[in-house]
C-alpha positions in Angstrom: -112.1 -97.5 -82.1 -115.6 -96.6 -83.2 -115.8 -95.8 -86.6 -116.9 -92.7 -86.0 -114.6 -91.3 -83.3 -111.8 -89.3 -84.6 -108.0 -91.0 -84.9 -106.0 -89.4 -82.3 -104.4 -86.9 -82.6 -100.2 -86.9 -82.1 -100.4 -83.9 -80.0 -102.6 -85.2 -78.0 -100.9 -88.9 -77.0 -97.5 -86.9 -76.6 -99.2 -84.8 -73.8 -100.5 -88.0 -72.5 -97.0 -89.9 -72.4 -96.0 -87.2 -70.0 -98.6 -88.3 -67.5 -97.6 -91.9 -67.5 -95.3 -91.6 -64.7 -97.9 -89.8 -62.1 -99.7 -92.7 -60.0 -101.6 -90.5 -58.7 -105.4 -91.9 -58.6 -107.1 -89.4 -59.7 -104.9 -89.7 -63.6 -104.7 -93.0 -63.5 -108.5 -93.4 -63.1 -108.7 -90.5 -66.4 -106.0 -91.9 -68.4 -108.0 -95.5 -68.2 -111.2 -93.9 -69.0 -109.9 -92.2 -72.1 -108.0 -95.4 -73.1 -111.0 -97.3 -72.9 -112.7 -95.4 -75.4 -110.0 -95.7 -77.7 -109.1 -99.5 -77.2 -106.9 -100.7 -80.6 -105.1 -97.3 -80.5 -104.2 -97.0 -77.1 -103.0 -100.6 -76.9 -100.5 -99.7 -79.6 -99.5 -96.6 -78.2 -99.0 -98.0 -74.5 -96.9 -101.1 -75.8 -94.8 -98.9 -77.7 -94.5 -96.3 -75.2 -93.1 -99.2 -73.0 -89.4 -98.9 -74.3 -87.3 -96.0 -73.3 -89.0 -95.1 -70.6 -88.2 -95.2 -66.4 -88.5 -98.3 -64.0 -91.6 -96.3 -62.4 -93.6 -95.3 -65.7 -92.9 -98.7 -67.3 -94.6 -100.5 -64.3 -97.7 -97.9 -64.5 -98.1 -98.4 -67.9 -98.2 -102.2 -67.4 -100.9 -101.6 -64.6 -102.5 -99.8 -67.5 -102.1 -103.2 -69.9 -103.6 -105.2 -67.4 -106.6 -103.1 -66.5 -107.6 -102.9 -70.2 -106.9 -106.3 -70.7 -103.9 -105.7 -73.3 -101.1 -107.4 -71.4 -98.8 -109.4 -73.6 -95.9 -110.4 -71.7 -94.3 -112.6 -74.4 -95.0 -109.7 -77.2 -93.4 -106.9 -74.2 -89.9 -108.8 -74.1 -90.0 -109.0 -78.0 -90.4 -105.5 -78.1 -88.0 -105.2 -76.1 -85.6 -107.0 -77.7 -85.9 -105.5 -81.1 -85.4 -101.9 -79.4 -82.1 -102.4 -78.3 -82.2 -100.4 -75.9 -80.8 -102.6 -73.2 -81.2 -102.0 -69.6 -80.9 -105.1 -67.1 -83.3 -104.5 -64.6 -86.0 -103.8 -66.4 -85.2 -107.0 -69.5 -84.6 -109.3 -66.5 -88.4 -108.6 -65.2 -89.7 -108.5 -68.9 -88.4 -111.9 -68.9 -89.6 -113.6 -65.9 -93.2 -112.2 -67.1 -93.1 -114.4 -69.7 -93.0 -117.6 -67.7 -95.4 -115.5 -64.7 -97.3 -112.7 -66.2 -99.1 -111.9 -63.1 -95.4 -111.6 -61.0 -95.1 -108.4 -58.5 -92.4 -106.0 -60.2 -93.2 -103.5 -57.6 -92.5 -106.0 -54.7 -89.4 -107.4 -56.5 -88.1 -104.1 -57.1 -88.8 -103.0 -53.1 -86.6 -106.2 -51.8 -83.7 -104.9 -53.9 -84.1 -101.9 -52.5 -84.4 -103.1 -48.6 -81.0 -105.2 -49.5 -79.3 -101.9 -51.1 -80.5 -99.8 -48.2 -79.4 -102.0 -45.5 -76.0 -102.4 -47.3 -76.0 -98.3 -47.3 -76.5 -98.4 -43.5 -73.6 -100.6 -42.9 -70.9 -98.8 -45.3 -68.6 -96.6 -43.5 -67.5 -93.8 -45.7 -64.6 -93.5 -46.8 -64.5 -96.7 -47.8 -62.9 -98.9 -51.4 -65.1 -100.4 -53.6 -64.0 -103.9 -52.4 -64.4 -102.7 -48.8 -68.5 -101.9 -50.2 -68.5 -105.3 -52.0 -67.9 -106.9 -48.6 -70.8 -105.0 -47.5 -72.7 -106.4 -49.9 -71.6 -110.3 -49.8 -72.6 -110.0 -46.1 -76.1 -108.8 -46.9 -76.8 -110.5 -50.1 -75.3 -113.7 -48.9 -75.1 -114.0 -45.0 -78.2 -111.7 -43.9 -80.7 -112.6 -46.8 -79.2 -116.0 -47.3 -78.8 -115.9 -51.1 -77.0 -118.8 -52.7 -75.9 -120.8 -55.6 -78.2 -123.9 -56.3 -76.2 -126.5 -56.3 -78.7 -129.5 -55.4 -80.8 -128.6 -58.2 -78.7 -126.3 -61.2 -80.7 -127.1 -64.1 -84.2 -125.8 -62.4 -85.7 -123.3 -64.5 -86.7 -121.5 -61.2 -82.5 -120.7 -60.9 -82.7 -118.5 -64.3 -86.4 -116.2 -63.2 -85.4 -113.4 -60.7 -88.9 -113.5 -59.6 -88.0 -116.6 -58.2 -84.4 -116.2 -57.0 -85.5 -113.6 -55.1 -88.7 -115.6 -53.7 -86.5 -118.6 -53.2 -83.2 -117.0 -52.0 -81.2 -119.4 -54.6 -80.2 -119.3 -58.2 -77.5 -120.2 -60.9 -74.7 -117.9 -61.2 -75.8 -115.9 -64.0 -78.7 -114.6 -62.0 -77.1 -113.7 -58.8 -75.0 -111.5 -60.5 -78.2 -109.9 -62.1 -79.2 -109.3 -58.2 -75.5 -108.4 -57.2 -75.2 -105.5 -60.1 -78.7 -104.4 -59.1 -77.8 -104.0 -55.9 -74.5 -102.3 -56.3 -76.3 -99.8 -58.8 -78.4 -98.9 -56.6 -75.2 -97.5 -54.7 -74.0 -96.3 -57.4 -70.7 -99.0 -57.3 -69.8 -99.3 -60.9 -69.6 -102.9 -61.6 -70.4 -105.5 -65.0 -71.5 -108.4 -65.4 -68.8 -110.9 -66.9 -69.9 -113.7 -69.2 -67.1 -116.0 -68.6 -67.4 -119.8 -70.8 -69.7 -122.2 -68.4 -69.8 -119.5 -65.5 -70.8 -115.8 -64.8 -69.3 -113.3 -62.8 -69.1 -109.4 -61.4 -66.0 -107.2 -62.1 -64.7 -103.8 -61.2 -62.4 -102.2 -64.2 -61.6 -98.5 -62.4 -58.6 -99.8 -60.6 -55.5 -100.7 -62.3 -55.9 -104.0 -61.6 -59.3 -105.2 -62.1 -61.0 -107.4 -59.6 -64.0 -109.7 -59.9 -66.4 -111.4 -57.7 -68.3 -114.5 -57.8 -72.1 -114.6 -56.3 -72.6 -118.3 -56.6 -69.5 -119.1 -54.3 -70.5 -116.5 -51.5 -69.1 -113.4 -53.0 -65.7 -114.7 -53.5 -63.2 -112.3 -54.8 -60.6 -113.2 -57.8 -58.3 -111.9 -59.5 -57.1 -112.0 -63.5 -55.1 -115.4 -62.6 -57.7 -116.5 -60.3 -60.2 -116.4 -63.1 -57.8 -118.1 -65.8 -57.3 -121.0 -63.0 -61.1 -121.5 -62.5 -61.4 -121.7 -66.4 -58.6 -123.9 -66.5 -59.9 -126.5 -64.2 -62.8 -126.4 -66.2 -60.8 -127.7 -68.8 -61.0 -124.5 -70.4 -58.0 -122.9 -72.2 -58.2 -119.6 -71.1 -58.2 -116.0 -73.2 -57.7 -112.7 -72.2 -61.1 -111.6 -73.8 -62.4 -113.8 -71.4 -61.9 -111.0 -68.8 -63.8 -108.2 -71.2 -67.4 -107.1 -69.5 -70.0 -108.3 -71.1 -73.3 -106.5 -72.6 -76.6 -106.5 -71.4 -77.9 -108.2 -74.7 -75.2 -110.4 -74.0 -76.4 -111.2 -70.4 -80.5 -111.6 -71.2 -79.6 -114.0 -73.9 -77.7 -115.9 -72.3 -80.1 -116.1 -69.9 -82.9 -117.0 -72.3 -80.4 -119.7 -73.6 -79.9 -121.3 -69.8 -84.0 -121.3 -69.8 -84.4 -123.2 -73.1 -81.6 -126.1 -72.4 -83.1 -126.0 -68.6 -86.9 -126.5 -69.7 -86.0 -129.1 -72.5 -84.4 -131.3 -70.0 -87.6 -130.9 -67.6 -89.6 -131.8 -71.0 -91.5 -128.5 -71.4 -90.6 -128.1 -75.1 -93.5 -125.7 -75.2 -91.5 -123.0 -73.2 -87.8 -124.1 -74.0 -89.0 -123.2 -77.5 -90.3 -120.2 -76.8 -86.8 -118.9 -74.9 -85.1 -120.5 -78.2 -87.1 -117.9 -80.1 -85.8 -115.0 -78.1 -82.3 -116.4 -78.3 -83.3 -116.3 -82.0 -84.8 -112.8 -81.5 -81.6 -111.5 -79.8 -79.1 -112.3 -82.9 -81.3 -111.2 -85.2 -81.1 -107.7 -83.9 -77.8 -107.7 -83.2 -77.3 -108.7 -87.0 -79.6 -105.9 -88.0 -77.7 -103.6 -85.8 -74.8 -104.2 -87.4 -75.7 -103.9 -91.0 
């Protein structure tokens, strides 16, 4: 800021948060000339303004970042972290930023939404939720031709939506992160289970919870089925295995996966970065808990 420009003033930047959401071209075009002429400020204020805020204003005030030339994709997803305010969609794109900071949100986001809207056309109301998961294994899995990477688990391509979605394949952990995005946006209730060595999808509103499994197609198990897969993983099973997991839990995890799967490619540059979010993650959570 020039020295002798006023600071600006709180009032002010509050009325200007509400306009982040309107794309229109006409703000957009005002809201980058008046952030150019206050350059150190407004980078603060738009990388803070960046947590707690919609899908839609979050990717407009990233096209703001990049215009100005503020982008920071690795300081966005620590920001992120330390908010704790979780939400999966939006951490699993702050992520995959880090390894491609020029990525297409907008385009990522409009695939999910073809896949949920094609899944909308084929359910046939009244129907269950497993009758609407079926729905969606057929889409996800049959139509669009997603599937678990078994030729090639431990490349770091499996653990970037970005590139599940651009490559139809991934490890299990990120085709659930597809399959609940999916299912919210048709408002199914599902979580994302964080079983040892695997990942899965449940549904906990029956009495008898039920789970599905994205890397194998969509197949559906129940309680025993899950204790049987641990088990022939040598597993001993618990029943906490079954809990749903949280959204820190999920990104971390995923950061983890990206760590062990670029030190084995011999990027130790970026499989120490991910170790540093991992870091980033717990300390948080331990701060959170104090």
């Amino acid at each position: 800021m020039d020295s002798n420009q006023e600071p600006l003033d709180p009032k002010r930047l509050e009325a200007i948060r509400t306009l982040l959401d309107d794309s229109s071209l006409m703000v957009r075009n005002s809201l980058l000339t008046f952030f150019s002429k206050y350059k150190n400020e407004a980078s603060t204020f738009l990388k803070s303004a960046l947590v707690s805020q919609d899908k839609k204003t979050i990717e407009n005030i990233r096209w703001y970042l990049n215009e100005l030339k503020f982008s920071d994709p690795e300081g966005e997803f620590r920001t992120f972290i330390r908010s704790l305010n979780y939400e999966l969609e939006t951490g699993a794109f702050l992520l995959s930023r880090t390894v491609s900071p020029k990525l297409d949100v907008g385009e990522c986001c409009e695939l999910i939404d073809a896949i949920a809207f094609r899944c909308k056309e084929l359910i046939a109301e009244p129907s269950t939720v497993r009758d609407q998961c079926r729905i969606i294994n057929r889409v996800l899995f049959h139509d669009w031709g997603f599937r678990g990477n078994i030729e090639h688990y431990n490349d770091p391509r499996n653990s970037l939506i970005d590139q599940v979605l651009k490559r139809r394949k991934g490890l299990p952990l990120t085709l659930c992160i597809i399959y609940l995005l999916v299912a919210e946006r048709l408002e199914i209730t599902l979580e994302p289970v964080a079983l040892p060595g695997h990942f899965l999808v449940g549904y906990y509103n029956e009495k008898e919870p039920f789970f599905i499994d994205p890397f194998e197609q969509g197949l559906f198990r129940d309680s025993e089925e899950v204790f049987d897969l641990l088990r022939s993983r040598k597993i001993v099973p618990q029943v906490s295995d079954l809990a749903p997991s949280s959204i820190r839990e999920v990104l971390s995890r995923n950061c983890r996966n990206l760590h062990n799967h670029y030190l084995q490619s011999g990027e130790e540059v970026k499989a120490k970065l991910f170790a540093s979010f991992v870091e980033e993650f717990d300390a948080a959570y331990a701060r959170n808990m104090e």
